[in-house]
N, C-alpha and C positions, 0 to 999 in steps of 0.2 A: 374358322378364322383364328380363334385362341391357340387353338393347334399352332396353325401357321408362327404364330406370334412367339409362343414358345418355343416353339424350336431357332426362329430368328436369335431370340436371349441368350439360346444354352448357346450357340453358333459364336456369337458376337464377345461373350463369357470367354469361353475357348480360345478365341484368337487375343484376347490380352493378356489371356493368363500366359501363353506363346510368348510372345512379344515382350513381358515384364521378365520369363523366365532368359530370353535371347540376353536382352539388356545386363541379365544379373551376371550369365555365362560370357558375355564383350565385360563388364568390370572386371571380374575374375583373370580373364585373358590380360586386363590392362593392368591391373595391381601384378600380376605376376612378371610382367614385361619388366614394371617397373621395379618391382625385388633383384630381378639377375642382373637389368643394368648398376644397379646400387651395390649387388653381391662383384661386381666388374670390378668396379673403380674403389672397393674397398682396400683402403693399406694398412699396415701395420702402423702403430705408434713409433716415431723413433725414441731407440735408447736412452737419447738427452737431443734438447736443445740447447746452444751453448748462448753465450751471452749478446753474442752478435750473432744472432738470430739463425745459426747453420744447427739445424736438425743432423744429428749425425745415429746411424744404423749400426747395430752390432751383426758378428758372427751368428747364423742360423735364422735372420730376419731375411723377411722377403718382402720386395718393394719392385713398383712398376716404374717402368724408367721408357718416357716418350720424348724422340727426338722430332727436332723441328723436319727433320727429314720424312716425318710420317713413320718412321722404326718405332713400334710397340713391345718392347720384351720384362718376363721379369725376369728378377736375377735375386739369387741365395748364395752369397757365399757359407761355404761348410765348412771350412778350416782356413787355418792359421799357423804355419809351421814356422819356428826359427831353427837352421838349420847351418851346418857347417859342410855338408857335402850335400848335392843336389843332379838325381839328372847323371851319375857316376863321374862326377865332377866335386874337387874339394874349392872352396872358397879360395883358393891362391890361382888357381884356372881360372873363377870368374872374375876376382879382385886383384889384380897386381899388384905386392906393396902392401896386402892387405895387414892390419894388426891384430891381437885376438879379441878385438871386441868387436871384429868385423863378421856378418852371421849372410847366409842367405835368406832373404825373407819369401815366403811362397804363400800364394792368395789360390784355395781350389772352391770353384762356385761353379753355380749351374746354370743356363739361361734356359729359359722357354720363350718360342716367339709366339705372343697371343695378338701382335696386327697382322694386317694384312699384307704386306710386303714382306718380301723374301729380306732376311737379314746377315750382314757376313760380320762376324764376331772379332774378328781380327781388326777391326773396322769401328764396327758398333758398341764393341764392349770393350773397348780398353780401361785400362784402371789407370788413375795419372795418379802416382803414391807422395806422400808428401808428411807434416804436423801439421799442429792446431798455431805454430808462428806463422805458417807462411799461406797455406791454404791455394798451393800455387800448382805444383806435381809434374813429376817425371814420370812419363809414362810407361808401363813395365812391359818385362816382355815375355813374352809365349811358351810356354814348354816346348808346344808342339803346334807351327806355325801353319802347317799345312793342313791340320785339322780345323784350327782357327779359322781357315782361310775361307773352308768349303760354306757355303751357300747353305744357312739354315729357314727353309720354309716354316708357312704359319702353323704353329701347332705344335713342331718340334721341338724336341728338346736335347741339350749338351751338356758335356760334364768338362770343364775346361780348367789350366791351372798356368800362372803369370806368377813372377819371381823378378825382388829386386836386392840388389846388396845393398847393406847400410849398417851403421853400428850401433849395438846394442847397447851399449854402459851409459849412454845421454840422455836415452829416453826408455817410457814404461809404457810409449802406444806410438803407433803409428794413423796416418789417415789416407783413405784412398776411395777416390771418385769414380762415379760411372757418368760420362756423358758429361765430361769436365770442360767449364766455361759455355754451356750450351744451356737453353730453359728448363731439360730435362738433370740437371746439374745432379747426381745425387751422391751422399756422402758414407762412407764408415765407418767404423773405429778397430782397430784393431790392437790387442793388449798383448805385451810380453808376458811369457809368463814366468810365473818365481821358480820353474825348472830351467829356463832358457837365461832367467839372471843368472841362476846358479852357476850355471856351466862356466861363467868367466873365470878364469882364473886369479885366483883370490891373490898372490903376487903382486906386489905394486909393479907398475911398468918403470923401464928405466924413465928419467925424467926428460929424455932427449926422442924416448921410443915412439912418440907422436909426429915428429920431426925427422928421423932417422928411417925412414919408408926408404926401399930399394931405388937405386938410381931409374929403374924404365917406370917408377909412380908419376901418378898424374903431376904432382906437385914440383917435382924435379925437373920436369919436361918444359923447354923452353916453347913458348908459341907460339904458332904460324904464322911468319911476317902479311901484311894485308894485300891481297892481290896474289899469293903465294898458293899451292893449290897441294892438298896433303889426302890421304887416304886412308880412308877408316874401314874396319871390319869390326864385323860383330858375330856373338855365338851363333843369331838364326841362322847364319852364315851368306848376311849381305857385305857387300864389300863395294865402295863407292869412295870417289874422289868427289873433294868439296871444294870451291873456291868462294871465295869472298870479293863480289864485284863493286858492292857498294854498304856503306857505312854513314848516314845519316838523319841528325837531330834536327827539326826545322820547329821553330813556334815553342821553342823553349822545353816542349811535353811532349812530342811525338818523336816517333824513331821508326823510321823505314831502312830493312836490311834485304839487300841483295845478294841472291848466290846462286852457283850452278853444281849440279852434280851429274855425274856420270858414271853409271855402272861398270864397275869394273870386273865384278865377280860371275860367275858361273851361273848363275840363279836369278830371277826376278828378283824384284826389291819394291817396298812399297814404301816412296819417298816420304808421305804421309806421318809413317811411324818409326820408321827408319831414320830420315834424315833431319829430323828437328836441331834447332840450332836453341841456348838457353842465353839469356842476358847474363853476364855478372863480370867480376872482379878476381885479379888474383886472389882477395880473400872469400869473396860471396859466389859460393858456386853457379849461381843466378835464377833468373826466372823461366817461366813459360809463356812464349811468341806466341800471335798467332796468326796462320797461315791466311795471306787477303783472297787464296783459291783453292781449300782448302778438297772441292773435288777432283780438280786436277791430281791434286797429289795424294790421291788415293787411287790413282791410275795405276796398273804394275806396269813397272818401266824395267824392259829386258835387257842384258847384256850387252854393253858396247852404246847403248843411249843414255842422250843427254838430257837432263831439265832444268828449270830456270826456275827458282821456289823464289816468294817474299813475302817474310816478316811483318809485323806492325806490332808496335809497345807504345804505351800512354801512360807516362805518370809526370806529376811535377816535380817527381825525385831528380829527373830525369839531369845531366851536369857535361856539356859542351864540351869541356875542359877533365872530365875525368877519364881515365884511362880502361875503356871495358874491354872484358873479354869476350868472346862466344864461344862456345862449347858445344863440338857436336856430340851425337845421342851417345848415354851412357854403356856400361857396359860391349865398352870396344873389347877385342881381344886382346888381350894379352900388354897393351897398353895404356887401360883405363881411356880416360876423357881425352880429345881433342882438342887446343885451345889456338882457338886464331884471335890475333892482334889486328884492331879496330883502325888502327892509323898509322 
């Protein structure tokens, strides 16, 4: 009977010590679960916080950028060039009018998609480039669009590069967003640098040389009477007619604009990022709209079709009586900006 009894002991021993060692082996599985989730969502510190609360990221940081759409990718920019020919193109191809303090500016970053959903970069990772005045951004455009274009699955990764003109002798940084005006908003900074100051030409301009741009500059070019329908082209080599159907301030702060476009060029075009229209003035180049559908116009619309895009802007800037412009997307061919008249 002792017999029996002891061995029931050593038996019943056995199976706790089982059982304590399961448990210790399920902790270990759980604290590890919870290290990679934490190892996940780990980010880098930004560069600077600025005073009104925008975290802004330098060159060679990596940061995870989650859109409402469920798109999870990170993204590294690697360089930052200032540049006077780009692409076998000199800055008078892409700037008409340009003067020498006009540069190409070129953003090369990388994306990996680490969610689950297939992601398309032309789409999902545009850069809206902009300063620290307006924090508003024109969206840049693609090297190479049809790369952008293709369908990057989970896991993969891309090496991509977006270029915008702008001048250099005003400012010593630039800024540009990923996933701009959406919850995944996220920022950069981007620094000239003192080989890219240098390169200006130490030469005072003449005092008129700011003013004195070729007659086909943007600034020269009278604006598209309203209801009047004009045609833009650009380097990706979209080419679309815009018209202006409606022009509209109600409640003192809102602005609803309507307009149609039509493919006119050889190639798809992705109204989206192609045909943005910007608020402003003959002096204020203006702001960034935003699309009330903004999946439709991520639709590609083929050759010889039409769409019907619309606007909405909110501020109490907003003036009944003042004279705005629109502006379609930058970087047209060979004739800089488009400016249609509002009334």
């Amino acid at each position: 009977m002792k017999k029996l009894l002891s061995v029931l002991f050593v038996m019943g021993l056995s199976f706790l010590l089982v059982a304590c060692g399961d448990s210790s082996d399920e902790k270990e599985k759980d604290t590890s679960k919870e290290e990679t989730e934490t190892e996940e969502i780990k980010k880098e510190e930004p560069a600077e916080v600025t005073d009104d609360g925008k975290e802004l990221y330098e060159v060679g940081q990596t940061t995870v950028v989650e859109r409402v759409t469920g798109i999870k990718y990170e993204v590294t920019p690697t360089k930052f060039e200032v540049l006077t020919d780009y692409n076998g193109k000199n800055i008078e191809e892409y700037l008409s009018g340009s003067i020498d303090a006009d540069r190409i500016l070129v953003i090369t970053y990388t994306v990996k998609n680490i969610g689950e959903k297939e992601l398309q970069p032309s789409h999902d990772t545009v850069i809206h480039f902009d300063d620290r005045e307006n924090y508003s951004g024109f969206p840049m455009e693609f090297r190479d669009r049809e790369k952008a274009d293709e369908m990057l699955a989970s896991g993969e990764e891309i090496e991509l590069e977006q270029y915008y003109t702008d001048r250099i002798d005003t400012k010593d940084e630039f800024l540009g967003a990923f996933d701009f005006e959406e919850e995944g908003e996220t920022w950069y900074r981007y620094s000239v640098s003192d080989e890219a100051k240098a390169s200006l030409d130490n030469t005072e301009e003449d005092e008129n040389s700011e003013d004195s741009t070729s007659d086909n500059s943007t600034e020269n070019k009278e604006a598209i009477e309203f209801g009047e329908t004009a045609t833009v082209e650009k380097f990706n080599g979209a080419k679309f007619e815009v018209t202006i159907d409606n022009f509209e301030i109600s409640n003192g702060n809102e602005l609803v604009v309507d307009y149609t476009i039509k493919n006119v060029g050889e190639t798809k075009m992705i109204p989206g990022s192609d045909a943005l229209l910007y608020l402003g003035t003959e002096e204020d180049k203006g702001k960034t709209m935003l699309l009330t559908d903004y999946e439709e116009a991520e639709e590609p619309l083929d050759p010889g079709e039409e769409m019907k895009l619309q606007h909405t802007y909110a501020s109490d800037d907003l003036d009944e009586n003042k004279a705005y412009i629109l502006r379609a997307a930058t970087n047209d061919l060979g004739d800089g900006e488009t400016k249609f008249k509002t009334k």
